[in-house]
N, C-alpha and C positions, 0 to 999 in steps of 0.2 A: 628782472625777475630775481626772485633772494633764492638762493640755493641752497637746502639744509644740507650738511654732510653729518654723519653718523661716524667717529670716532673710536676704535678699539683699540685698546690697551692692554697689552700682553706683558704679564710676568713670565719669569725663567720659574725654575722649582726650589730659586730661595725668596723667602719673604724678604718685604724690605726692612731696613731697619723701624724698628719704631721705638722710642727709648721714652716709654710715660713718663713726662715732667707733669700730667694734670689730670686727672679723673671725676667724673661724675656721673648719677644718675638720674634721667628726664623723670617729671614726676607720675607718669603715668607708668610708671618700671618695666616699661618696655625697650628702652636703650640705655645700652653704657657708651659715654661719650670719653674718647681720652684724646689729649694731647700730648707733645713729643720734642723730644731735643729738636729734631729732624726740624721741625714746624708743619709737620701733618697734621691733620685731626681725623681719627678713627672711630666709627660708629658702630657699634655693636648690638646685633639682636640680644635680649634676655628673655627668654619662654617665661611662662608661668610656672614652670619647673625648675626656674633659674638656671636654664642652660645655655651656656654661650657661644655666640659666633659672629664673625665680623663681616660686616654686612659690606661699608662702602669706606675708602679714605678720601678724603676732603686736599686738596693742595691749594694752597692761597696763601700761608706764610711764608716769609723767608728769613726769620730766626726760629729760635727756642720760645713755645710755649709755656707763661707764666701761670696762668689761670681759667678757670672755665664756671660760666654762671649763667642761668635761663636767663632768657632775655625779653619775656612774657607770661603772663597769665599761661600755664601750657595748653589747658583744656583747647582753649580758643585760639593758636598761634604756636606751635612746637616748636618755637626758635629758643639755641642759646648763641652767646658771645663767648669768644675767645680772645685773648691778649696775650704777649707777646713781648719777649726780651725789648725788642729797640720801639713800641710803641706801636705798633699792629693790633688793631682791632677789626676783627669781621663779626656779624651775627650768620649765623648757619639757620637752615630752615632742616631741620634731623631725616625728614620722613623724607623731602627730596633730593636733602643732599646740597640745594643750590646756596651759594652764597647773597644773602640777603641785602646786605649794607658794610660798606669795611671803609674805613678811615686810617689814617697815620698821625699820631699825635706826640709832641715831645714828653711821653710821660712811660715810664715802668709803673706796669701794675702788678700786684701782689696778691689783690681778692677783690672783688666783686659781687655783691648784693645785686638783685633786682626789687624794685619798691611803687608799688601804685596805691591809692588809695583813691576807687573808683569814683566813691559819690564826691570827692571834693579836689581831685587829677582830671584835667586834661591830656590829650594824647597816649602816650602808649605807654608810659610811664617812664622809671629813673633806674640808673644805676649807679649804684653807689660805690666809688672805686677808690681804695688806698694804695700806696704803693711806696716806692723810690721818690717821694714828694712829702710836702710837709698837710697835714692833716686828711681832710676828705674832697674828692671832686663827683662833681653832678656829673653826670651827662645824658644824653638824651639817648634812649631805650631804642628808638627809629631812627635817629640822625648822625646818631654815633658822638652830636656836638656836644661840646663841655656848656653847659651851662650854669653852673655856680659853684661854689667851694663854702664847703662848713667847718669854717675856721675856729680858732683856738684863742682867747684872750690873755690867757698864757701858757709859760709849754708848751709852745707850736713846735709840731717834730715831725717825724715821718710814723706813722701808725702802722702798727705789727698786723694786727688783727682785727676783726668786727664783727658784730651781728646783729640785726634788727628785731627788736623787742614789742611784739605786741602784745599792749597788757589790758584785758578789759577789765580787770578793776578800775583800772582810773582811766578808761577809752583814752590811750594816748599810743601812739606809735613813737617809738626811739632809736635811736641809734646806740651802742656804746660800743665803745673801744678802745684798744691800748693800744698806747706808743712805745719805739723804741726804747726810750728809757724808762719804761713803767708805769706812766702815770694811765689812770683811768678815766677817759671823760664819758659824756653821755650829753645827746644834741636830740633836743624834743625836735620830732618831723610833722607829726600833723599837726600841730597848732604852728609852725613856722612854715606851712606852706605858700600862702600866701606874703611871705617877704624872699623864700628862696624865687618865686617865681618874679618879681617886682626887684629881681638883684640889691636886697638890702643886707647889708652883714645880719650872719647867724654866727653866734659863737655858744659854747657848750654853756648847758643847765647844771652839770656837775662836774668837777675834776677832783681826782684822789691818789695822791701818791701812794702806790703799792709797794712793798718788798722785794719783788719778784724782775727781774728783767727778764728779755729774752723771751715773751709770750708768743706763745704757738696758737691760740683759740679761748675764745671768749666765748659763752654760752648763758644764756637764760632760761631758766626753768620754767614753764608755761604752766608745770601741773600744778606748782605750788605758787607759783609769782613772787615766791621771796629768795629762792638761792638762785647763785651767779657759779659759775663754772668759771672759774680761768689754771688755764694748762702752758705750762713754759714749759723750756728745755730740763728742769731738773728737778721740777715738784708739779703739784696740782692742789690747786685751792679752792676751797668754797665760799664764799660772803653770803651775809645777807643785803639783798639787792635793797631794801629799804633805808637800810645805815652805810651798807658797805663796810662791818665789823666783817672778820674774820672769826671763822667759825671753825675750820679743818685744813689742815695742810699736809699731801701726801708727798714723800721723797720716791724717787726713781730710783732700782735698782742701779747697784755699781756697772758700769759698764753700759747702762742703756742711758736714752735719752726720749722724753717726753717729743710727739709730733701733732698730739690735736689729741679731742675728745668729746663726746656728745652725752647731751640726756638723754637717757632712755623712757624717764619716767620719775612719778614723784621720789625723790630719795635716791634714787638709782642710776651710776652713770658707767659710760663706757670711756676709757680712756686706751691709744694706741704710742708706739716708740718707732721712732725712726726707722728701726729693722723689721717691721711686719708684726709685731705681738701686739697685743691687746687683752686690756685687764676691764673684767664688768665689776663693779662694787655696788654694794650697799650700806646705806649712812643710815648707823643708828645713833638714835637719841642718846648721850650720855647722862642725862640730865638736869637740874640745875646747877651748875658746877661754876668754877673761877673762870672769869673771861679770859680768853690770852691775851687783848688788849684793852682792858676795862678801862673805862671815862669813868673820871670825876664826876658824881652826880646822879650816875645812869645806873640805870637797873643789869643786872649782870644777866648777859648772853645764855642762851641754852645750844650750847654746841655740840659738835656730832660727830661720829669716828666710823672710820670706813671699816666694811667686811668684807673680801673678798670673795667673792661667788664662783667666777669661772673667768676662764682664760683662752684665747687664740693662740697659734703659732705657725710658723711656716716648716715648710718637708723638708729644707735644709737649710743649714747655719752658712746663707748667701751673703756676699757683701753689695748684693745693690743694693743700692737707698730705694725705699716704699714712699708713695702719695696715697695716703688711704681716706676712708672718708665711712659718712655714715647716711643710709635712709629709714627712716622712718616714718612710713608710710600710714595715712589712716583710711585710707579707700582701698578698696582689694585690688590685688589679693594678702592688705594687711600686713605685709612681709616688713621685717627688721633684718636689715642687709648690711653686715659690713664690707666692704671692698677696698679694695688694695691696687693700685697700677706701681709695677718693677721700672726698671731704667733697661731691664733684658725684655720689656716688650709683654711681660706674665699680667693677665690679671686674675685674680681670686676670689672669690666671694665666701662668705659665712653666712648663714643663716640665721641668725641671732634666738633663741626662743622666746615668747612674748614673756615666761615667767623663770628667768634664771638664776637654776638653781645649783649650790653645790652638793656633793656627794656627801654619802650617808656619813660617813664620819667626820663632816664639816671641811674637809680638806677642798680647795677647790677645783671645778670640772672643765673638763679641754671640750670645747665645741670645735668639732672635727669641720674640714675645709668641703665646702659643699659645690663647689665648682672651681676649674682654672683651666683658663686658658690662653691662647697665643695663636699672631699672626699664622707663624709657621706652621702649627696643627690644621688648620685651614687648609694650607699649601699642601698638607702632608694628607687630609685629607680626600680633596678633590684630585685626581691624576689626570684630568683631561689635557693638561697643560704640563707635560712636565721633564720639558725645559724650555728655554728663553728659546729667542729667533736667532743670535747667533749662538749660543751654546758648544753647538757641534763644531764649531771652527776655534775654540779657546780651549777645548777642552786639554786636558792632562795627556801625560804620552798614554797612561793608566787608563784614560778614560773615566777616574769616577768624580774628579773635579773639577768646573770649569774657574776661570777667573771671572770676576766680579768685574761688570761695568761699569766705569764712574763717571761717564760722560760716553755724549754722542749728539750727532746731529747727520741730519738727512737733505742730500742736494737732489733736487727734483731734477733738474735740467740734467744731470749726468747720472740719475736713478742709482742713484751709492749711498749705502747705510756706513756711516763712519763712529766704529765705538772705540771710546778711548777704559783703557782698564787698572784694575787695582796696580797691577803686575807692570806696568809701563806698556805694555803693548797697545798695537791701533791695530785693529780691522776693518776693513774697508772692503765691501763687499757689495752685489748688486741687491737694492733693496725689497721692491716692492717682486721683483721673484723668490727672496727668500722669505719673504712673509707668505705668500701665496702659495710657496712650495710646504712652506712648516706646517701651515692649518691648513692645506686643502690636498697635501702631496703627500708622497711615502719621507717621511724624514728620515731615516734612513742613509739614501741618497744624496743629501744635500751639498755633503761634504766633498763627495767626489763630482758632482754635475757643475755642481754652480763656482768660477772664479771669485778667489779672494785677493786680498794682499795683507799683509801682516810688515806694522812699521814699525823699527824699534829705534828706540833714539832716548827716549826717557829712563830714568833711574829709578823712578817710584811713581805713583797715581798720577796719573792725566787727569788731570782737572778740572780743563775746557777745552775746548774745541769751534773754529770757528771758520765760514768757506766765505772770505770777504768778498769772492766775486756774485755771491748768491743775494748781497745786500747794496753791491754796485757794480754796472759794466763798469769801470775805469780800473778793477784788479784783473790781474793776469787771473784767466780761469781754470789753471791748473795747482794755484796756490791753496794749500790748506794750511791752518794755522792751529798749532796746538802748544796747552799751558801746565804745566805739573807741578808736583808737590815739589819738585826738585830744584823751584825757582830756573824754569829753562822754558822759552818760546819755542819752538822748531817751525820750521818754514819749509814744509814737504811739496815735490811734485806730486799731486794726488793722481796722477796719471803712469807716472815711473815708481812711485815708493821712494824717490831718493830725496834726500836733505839738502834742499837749496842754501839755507842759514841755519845757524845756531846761535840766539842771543841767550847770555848766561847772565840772568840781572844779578845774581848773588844778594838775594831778600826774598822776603816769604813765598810759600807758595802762591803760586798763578791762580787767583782766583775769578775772575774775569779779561776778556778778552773783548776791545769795542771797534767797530771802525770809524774815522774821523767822516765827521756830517759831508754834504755835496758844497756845503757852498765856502769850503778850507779851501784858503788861497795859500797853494805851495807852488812850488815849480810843478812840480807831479805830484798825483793825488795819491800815491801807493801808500796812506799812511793808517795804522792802527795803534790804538790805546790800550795798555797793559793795567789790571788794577792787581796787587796784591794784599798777601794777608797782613805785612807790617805796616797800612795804610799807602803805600808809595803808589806813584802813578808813574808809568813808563812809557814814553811817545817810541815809536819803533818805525823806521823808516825800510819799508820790504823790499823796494827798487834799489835803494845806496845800500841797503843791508847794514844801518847804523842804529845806533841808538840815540834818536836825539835831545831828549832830556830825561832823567828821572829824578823826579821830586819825591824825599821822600821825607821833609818835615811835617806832615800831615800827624796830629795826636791821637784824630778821631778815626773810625771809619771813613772810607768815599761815600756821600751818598748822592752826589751829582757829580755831572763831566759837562762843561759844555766849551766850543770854540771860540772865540774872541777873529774871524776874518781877516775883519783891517789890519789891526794891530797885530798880528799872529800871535794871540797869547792864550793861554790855557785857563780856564777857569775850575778852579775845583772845590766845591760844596762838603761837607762835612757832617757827621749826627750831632754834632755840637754845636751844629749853627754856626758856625765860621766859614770862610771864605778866604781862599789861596789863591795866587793870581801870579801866574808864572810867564814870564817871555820864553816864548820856546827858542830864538836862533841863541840866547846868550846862557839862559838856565837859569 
């Protein structure tokens, strides 16, 4: 019979970290969705009042959050995808929180389109992803698989930016986008679906070397279907999407840098800077005037110069970097939402108005911040909870600080909650009565009723933590093992508090801790795997209390361990696809 168990989750009364690398919002503007250094993804209510508050975190990554993009139709299916430093892709379902579909692929993504095209697509449709690779990859919207690449006939490079152009003047769907070093292509999609699906090469309908490197955001204008938006690090320009002449080119203030920018509207666009500002313009006709790049032959351009209307800014001159973005929405409640996610975890919103204007004497107008918020206000909010389960036992002699946990792990068989902390310290304490006493008891009390132990042995953050008897009878089951920022293993009686061993690898911190499989032929099985942060691997022998090998030519990260029996050799896997093969008796 399947036993459900119900799972609770208890914070202390500090948030965790969350450091926005990604933000978005679902299209029915009822969540903000962001991602984080950490590799969380955090979902957030937004009222109709645009108020905010954090609903549920999502854990399923285990890097840095690159991007974030719907991963369907929403009406019909509320899922987005998320991607991920070393290749992590999951789709989330928003409204339950569950993870849908997640794959590992060897690719860095950058940005993310979603694309269907219902009367002439099958299945759930495509994503269209650029990244740390050389032009565009397919992939499948439900499978997470890659299925085709829209290549480049020349100037194949890694592409900065994109966006999908639907133009019903000439019923065509497109792609365009810029690469690294500038150039512009554009790759027709509905009339090439039928050879993407049929894996025949598609290479782009147009390429155009631009001026500009370093593009932050590509955009097409819908209301007119003849200007193009592209926004680099240090101007902003307009083409006509028909010639792809050049029409207007704006410079960045001294000391800022362009991060993206949207159309609001015919003539009118919103452009933001690296640090949270934002500038709305409007492009007037100058007109008929000298081309800035006039052709031999051709009629001369009618080009257009920007007005400044109004402006955003943020309450203080912060050094986090901003990921901001923009909605505009045509179904209600109609809202023009700019938003912003910090690396301190803030998000912000603006309200855009639908006709902005500047002030009476043309000067332009500050549109004041219409929401912000953070994990921590949440925390600071609700007090039901407000402090962790051991708290009371890390606390300060002052009592108003506790130390930060950075690791722990729970042994059933000996009911001991084992937290490892910022500050090097372990506590070790009985578990499931100090949970039962925290949420059901006077807390109060905890401190003086319930036994602890507090182990010092570290210099700085514990890191992991690991009770190798709890993954095999063949370890002594008084053995705990723990890993720090200090580059140092410690080998505790969990039963006495005292330090049986000290291996000092002298390289990166201890970031994992593994035990070697059942079916390792040693003399004796007491054996555990080290992996640090300078890629090295360290065999650690807890009966001889030796070190028996550490390999530390690894270039990539570890992203596999496995044994080699017969031969007693070590195998180790890498994100770069290579493969290390060590003897352990000789090294």
């Amino acid at each position: 019979m399947k036993v459900s168990l119900q799972a609770v989750a208890v914070w202390g009364k500090i948030a965790p970290s969350h450091s926005i690398t990604a933000v978005m919002i679902t299209d029915d503007q009822q969540t903000i969705v962001t991602g984080s250094q950490e590799g969380q993804i955090c979902l957030w209510d937004l009222s109709s009042e645009l108020k905010i508050s954090s609903k549920e975190i999502l854990f399923g990554h285990t890097a840095s959050v690159t991007c974030l993009a719907k991963a369907r139709e929403f009406e019909k299916q509320p899922y987005v995808v998320s991607a991920t430093e070393n290749g992590e892709m999951c789709v989330w379902n928003v409204t339950s929180g569950q993870c849908i579909e997640n794959a590992k692929l060897p690719y860095r993504h950058t940005a993310i389109y979603y694309y269907h095209c219902s009367f002439r697509m099958t299945g759930e449709g495509w994503l269209l992803c650029c990244g740390e690779y050389q032009d565009v990859l397919i992939i499948d919207a439900k499978t997470l698989g890659v299925l085709h690449t829209l290549s480049s006939s020349q100037s194949s490079d890694w592409i900065n930016c994109m966006c999908i152009v639907h133009s019903a003047r000439i019923q065509e769907d497109s792609l365009v986008a810029v690469s690294v070093t500038g150039v512009l292509k554009v790759w027709d999609l509905s009339s090439s679906l039928n050879s993407i699906q049929e894996r025949q090469s598609v290479c782009e309908k147009e390429s155009k070397s631009l001026d500009s490197i370093n593009c932050q955001a590509v955009r097409f204008c819908t209301y007119t279907e003849r200007l193009l938006l592209i926004v680099s690090s240090t101007c902003w320009q307009v083409y006509d999407y028909c010639d792809f002449s050049l029409l207007c080119t704006e410079f960045c203030r001294s000391g800022q840098c362009f991060a993206g920018g949207e159309v609001l509207a015919a003539y009118r666009l919103i452009i933001w800077t690296e640090d949270g500002h934002s500038y709305i313009y409007q492009l007037l006709n100058s007109g008929l005037s000298k081309s800035l790049y006039p052709a031999d032959g051709k009629v001369l351009k009618e080009t257009v110069y920007p007005h400044l209307l109004c402006f955003t800014g943020v309450k203080e001159n912060k050094s986090f970097p901003f990921v901001m973005g923009f909605m505009n929405e045509r179904k209600e409640p109609f809202y023009k939402v700019l938003f912003s996610g910090e690396a301190s975890g803030r998000i912000t919103l603006w309200h855009v108005p639908d006709v902005p204007v500047s002030t009476y004497d043309g000067s332009p107008k500050e549109i004041p911040i219409t929401a912000t918020w953070t994990l921590q206000d949440n925390f600071d909010k609700h007090h039901s909870m407000s402090e962790g389960i051991i708290d009371h036992l890390c606390a300060s002699k002052d009592g108003i600080e506790s130390a930060v946990v950075s690791s722990s792990v729970y042994i059933p068989s000996l009911d001991r909650l084992v937290c490892g902390c910022e500050n090097g310290k372990i506590f070790v304490t009985l578990g499931l009565k100090t949970v039962r006493a925290r949420l059901l008891e006077n807390a109060s009390l905890l401190k003086d009723n319930l036994p602890y132990k507090v182990l010092n042995g570290h210099s700085s953050r514990v890191t992991c933590l690991l009770y190798p008897h709890g993954k095999s009878v063949r370890f002594d089951p008084s053995w705990l093992l723990s890993g720090g920022q200090d580059s140092v293993v410690i080998c505790w009686d969990v039963f006495t508090g005292g330090i049986l061993h000290q291996f000092s690898l002298q390289s990166g911190p201890v970031t994992e801790l593994l035990r070697s499989p059942e079916n390792y032929k040693l003399k004796d099985h007491s054996i555990v795997c080290c992996v640090c942060s300078d890629h090295s691997v360290a065999i650690l022998h807890l009966q001889k209390r030796v070190c028996l090998l550490h390999a530390r030519k690894h270039l990539f990260p570890v992203k596999k361990i496995k044994f080699d029996p017969v031969e007693n050799l070590l195998i180790i896997g890498c994100e770069d696809d290579s493969v290390y093969i060590w003897e352990i008796e000789t090294g």
